[in-house]
N, CA, C and O atoms as CSV, one atom per row, in Angstrom:
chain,resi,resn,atom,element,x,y,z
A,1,UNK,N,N,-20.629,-17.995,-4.422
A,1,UNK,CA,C,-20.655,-16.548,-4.516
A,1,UNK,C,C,-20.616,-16.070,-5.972
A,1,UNK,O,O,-20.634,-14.862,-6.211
A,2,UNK,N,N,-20.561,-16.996,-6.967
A,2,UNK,CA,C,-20.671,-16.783,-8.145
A,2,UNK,C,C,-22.124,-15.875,-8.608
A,2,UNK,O,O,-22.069,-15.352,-9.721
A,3,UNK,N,N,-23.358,-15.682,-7.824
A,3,UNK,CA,C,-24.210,-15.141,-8.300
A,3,UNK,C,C,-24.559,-13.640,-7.868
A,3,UNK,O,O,-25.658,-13.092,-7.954
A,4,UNK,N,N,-23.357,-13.106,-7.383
A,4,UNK,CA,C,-23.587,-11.878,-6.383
A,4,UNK,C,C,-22.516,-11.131,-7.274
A,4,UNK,O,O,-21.599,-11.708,-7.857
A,5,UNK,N,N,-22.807,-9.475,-7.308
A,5,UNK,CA,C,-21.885,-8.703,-7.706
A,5,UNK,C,C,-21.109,-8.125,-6.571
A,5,UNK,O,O,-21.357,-7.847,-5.397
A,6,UNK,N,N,-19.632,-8.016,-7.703
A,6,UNK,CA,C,-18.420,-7.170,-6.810
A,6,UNK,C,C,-19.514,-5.840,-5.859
A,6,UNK,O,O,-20.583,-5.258,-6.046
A,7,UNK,N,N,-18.549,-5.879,-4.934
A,7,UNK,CA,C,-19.001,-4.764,-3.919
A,7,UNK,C,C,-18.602,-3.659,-4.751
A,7,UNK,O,O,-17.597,-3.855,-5.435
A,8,UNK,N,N,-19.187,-2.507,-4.845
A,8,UNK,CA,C,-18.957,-1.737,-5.270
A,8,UNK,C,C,-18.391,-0.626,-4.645
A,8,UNK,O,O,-18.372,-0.531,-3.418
A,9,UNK,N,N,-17.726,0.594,-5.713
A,9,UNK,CA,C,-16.971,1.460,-5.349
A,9,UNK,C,C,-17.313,2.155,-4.196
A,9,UNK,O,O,-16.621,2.036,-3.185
A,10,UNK,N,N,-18.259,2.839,-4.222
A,10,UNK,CA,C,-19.128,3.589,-3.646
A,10,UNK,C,C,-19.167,3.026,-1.947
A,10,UNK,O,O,-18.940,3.661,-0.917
A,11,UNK,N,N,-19.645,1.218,-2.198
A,11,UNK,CA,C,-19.356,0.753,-0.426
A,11,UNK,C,C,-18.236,0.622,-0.188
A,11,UNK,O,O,-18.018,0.335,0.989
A,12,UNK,N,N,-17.278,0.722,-0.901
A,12,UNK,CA,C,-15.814,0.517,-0.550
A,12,UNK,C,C,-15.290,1.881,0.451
A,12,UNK,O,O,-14.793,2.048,1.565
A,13,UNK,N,N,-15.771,2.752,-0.776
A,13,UNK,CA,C,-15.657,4.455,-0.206
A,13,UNK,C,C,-16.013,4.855,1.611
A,13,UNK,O,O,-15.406,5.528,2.444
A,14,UNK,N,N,-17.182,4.124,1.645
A,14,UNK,CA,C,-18.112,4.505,2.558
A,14,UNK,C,C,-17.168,3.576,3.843
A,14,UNK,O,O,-16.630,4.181,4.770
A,15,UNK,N,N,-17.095,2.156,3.710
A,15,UNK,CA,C,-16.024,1.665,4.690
A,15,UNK,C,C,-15.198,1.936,4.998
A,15,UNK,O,O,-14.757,1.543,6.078
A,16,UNK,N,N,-14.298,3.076,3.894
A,16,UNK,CA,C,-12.968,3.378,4.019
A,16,UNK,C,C,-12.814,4.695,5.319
A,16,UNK,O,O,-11.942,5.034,6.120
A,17,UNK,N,N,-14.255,5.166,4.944
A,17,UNK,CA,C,-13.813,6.581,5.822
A,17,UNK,C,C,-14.416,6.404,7.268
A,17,UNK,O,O,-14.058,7.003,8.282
A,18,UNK,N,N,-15.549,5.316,7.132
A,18,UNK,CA,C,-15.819,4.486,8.652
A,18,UNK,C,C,-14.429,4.322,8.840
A,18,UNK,O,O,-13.861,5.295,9.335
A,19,UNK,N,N,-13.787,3.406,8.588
A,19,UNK,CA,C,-12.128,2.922,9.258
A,19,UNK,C,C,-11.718,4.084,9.552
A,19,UNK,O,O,-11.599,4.288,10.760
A,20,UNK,N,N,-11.434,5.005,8.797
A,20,UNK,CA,C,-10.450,6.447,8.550
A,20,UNK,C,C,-11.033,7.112,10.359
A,20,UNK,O,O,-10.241,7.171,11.299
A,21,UNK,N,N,-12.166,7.432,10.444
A,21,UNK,CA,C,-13.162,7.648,11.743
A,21,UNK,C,C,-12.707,7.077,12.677
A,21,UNK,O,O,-12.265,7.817,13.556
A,22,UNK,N,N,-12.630,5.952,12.854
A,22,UNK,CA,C,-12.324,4.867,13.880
A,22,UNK,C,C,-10.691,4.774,14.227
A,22,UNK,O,O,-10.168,3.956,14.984
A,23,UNK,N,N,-10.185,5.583,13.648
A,23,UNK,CA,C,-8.438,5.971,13.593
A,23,UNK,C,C,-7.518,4.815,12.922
A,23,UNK,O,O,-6.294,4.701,12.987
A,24,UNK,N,N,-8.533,3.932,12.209
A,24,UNK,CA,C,-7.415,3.710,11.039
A,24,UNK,C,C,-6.203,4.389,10.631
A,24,UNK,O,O,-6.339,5.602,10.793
A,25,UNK,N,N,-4.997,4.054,10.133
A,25,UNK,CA,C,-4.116,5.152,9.373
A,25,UNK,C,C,-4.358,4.672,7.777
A,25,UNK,O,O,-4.552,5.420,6.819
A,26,UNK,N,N,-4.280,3.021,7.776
A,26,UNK,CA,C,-3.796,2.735,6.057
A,26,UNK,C,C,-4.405,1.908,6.054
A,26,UNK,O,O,-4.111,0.784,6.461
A,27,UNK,N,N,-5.748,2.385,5.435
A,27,UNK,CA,C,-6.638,1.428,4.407
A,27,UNK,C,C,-6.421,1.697,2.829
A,27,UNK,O,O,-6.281,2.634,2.043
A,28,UNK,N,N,-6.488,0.112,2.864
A,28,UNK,CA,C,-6.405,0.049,1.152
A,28,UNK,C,C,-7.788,-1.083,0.778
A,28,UNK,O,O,-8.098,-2.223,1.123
A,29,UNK,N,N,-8.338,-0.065,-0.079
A,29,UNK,CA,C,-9.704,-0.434,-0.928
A,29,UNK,C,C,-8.588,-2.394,-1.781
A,29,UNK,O,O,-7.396,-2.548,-2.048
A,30,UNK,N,N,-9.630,-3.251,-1.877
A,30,UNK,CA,C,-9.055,-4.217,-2.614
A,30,UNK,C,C,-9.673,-4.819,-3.736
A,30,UNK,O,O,-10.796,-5.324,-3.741
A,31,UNK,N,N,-8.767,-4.728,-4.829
A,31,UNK,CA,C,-9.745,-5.110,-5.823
A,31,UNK,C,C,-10.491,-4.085,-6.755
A,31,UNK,O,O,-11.412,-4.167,-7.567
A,32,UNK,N,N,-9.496,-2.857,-6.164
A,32,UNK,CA,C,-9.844,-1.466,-7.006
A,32,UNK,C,C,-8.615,-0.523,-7.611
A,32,UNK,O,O,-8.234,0.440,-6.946
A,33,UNK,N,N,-8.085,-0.794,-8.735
A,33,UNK,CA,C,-6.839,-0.313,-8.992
A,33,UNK,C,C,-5.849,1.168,-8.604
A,33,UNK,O,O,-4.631,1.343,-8.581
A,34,UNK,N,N,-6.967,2.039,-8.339
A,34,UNK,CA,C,-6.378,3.250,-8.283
A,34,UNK,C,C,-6.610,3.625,-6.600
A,34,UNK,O,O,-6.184,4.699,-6.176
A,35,UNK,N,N,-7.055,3.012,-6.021
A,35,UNK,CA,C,-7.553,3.206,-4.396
A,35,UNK,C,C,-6.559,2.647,-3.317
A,35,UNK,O,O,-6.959,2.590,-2.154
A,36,UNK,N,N,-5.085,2.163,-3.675
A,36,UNK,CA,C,-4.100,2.105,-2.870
A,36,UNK,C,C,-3.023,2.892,-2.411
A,36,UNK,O,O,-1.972,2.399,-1.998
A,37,UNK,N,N,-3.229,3.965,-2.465
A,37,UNK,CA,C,-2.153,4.710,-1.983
A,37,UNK,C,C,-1.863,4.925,-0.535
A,37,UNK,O,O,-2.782,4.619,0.225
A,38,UNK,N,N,-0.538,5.489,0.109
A,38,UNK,CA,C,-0.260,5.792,1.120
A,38,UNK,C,C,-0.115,6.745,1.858
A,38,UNK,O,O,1.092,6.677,2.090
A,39,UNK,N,N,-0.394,7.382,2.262
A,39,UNK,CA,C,-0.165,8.613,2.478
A,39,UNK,C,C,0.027,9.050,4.487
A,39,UNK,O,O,-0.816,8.679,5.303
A,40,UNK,N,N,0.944,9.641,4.767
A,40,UNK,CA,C,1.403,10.167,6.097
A,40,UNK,C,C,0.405,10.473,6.732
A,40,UNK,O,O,-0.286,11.396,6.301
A,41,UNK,N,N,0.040,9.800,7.927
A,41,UNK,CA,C,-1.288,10.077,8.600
A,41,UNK,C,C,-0.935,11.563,9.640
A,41,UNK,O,O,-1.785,12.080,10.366
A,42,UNK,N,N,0.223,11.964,9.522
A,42,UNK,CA,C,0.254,13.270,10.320
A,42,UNK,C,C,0.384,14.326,9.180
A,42,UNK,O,O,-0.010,15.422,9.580
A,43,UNK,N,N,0.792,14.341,7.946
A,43,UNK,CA,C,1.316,15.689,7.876
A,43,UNK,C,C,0.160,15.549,5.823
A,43,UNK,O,O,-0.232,16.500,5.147
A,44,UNK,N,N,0.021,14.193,5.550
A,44,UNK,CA,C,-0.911,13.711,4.579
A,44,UNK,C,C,-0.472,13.425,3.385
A,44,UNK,O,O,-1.057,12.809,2.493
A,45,UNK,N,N,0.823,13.995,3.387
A,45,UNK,CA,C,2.015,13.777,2.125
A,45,UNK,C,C,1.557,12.710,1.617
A,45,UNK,O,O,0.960,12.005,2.431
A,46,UNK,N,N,1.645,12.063,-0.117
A,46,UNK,CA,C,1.707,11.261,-0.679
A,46,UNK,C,C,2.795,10.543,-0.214
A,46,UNK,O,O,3.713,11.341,-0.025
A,47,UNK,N,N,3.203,9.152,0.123
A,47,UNK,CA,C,3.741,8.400,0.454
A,47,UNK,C,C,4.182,7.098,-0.570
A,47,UNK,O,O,5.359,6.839,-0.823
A,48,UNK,N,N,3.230,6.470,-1.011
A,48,UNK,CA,C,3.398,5.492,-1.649
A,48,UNK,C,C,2.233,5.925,-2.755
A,48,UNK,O,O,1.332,6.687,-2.404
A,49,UNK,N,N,2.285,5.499,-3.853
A,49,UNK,CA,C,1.843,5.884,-5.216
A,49,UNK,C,C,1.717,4.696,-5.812
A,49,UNK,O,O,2.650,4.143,-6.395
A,50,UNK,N,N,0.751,4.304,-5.724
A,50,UNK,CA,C,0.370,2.844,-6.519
A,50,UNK,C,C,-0.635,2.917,-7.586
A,50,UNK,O,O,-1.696,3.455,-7.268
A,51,UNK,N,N,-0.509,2.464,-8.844
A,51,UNK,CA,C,-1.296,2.289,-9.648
A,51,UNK,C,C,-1.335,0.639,-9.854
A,51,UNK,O,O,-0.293,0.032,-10.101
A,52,UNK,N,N,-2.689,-0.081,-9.728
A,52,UNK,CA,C,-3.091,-1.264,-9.290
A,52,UNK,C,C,-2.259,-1.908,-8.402
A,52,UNK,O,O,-2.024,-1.418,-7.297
A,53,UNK,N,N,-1.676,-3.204,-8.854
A,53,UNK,CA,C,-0.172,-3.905,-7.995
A,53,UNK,C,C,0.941,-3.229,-7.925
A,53,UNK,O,O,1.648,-3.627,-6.999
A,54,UNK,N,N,1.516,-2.116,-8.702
A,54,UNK,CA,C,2.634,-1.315,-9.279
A,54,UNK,C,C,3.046,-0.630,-8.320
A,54,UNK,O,O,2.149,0.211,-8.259
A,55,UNK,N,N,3.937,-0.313,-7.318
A,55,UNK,CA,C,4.516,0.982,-6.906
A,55,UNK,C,C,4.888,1.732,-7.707
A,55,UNK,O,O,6.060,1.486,-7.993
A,56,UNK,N,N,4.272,3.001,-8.534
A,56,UNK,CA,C,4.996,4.255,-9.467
A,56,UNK,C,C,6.132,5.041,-8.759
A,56,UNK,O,O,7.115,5.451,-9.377
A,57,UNK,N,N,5.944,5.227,-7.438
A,57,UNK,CA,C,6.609,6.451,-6.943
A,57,UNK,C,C,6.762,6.017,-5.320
A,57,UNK,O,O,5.765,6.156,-4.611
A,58,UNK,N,N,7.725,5.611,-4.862
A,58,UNK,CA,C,8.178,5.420,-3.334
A,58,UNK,C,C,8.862,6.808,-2.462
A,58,UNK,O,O,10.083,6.925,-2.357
A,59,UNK,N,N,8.440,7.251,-2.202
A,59,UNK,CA,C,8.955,8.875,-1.668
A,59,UNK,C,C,9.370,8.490,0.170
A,59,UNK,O,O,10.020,9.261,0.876
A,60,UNK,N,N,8.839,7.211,0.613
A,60,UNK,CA,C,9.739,7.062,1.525
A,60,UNK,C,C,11.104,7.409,1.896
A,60,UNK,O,O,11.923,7.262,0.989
A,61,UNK,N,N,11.662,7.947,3.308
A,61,UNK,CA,C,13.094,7.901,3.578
A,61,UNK,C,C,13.656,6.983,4.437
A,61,UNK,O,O,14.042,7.541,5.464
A,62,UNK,N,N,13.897,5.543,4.422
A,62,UNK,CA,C,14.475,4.815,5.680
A,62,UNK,C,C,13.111,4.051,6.162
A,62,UNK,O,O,13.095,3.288,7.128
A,63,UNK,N,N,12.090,4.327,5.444
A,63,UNK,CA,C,10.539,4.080,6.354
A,63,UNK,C,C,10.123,4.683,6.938
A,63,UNK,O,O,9.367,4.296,7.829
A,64,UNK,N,N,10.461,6.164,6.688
A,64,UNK,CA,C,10.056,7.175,7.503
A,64,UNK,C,C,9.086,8.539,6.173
A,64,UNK,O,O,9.290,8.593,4.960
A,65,UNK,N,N,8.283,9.266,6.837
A,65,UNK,CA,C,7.886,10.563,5.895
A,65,UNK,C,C,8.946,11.546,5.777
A,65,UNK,O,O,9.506,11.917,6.809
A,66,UNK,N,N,9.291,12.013,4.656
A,66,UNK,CA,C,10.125,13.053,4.164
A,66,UNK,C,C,9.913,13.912,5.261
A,66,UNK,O,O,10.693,14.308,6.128
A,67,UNK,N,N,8.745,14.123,5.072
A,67,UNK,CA,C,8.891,16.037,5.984
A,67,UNK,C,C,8.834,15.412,7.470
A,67,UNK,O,O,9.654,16.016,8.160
A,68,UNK,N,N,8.401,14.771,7.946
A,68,UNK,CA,C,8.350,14.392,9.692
A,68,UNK,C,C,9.112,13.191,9.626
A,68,UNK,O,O,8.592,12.125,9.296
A,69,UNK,N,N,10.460,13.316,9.956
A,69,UNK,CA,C,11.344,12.238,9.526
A,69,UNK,C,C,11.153,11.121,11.043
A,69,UNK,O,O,11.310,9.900,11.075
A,70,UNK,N,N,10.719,12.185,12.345
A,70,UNK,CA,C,10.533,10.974,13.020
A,70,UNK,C,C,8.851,10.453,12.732
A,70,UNK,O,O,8.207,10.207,13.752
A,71,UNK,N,N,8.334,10.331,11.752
A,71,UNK,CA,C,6.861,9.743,11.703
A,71,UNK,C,C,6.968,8.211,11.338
A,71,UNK,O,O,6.923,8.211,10.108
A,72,UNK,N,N,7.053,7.284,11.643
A,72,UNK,CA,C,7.565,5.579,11.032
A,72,UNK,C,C,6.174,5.486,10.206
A,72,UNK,O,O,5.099,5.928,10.609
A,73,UNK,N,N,6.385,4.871,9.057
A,73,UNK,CA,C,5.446,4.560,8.370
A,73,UNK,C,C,5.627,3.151,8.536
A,73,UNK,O,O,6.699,2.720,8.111
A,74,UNK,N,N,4.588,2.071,9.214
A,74,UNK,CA,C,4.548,1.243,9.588
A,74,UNK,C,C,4.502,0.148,8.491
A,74,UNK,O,O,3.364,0.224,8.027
A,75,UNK,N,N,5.085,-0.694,7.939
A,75,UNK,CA,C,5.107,-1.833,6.633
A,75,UNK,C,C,6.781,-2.363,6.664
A,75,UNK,O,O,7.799,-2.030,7.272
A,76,UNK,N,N,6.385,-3.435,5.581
A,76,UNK,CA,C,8.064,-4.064,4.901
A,76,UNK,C,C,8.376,-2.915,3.829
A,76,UNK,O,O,7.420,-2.349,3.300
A,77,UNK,N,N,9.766,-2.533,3.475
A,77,UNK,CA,C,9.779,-1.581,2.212
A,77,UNK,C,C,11.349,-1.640,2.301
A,77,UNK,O,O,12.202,-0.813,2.625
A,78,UNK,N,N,11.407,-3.656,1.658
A,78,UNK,CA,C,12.724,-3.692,1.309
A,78,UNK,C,C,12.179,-5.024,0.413
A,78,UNK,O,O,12.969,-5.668,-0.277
C-alpha cells in the first residue's frame, strides 16, 4: 500500500455523515488531527475536545452530558 495516497479529508467527511445518517452517534475521522471530537448526540454540546491524541477539555459529568445528566455517553473515561 506504499503506492497509494492517504484517503483524503474530503472522503473522510463524506463517510462521516453517511455514518451520522445511518444513526451513528460517535464517529471519529482517523488519522486527522482536529476531526475527533465528542459531542452529545441529543442536546450536541461539546463533550470531549481533542486536539490530535490530546484530550484539551473533558466537560463530562460521571459519563454523563452536563445538561441531560441522564444521557450516558457511552466509552472508558477513567
Amino acid at each position: 500500500m506504499l503506492k497509494h495516497n492517504a484517503t483524503g479529508l474530503a472522503t473522510l467527511q463524506r463517510a462521516n455523515k453517511i455514518g451520522q445518517e445511518a444513526g451513528l452517534q460517535y464517529i471519529y475521522l482517523g488519522n486527522v488531527p482536529v476531526h475527533g471530537d465528542t459531542y452529545c448526540p441529543q442536546c450536541g454540546k461539546l463533550l470531549m475536545d481533542r486536539t490530535g491524541y490530546s484530550i484539551t477539555a473533558n466537560k463530562l459529568k460521571e459519563g454523563h452530558c452536563p445538561k441531560y445528566n441522564n444521557r450516558e455517553i457511552k466509552g472508558v473515561w477513567s
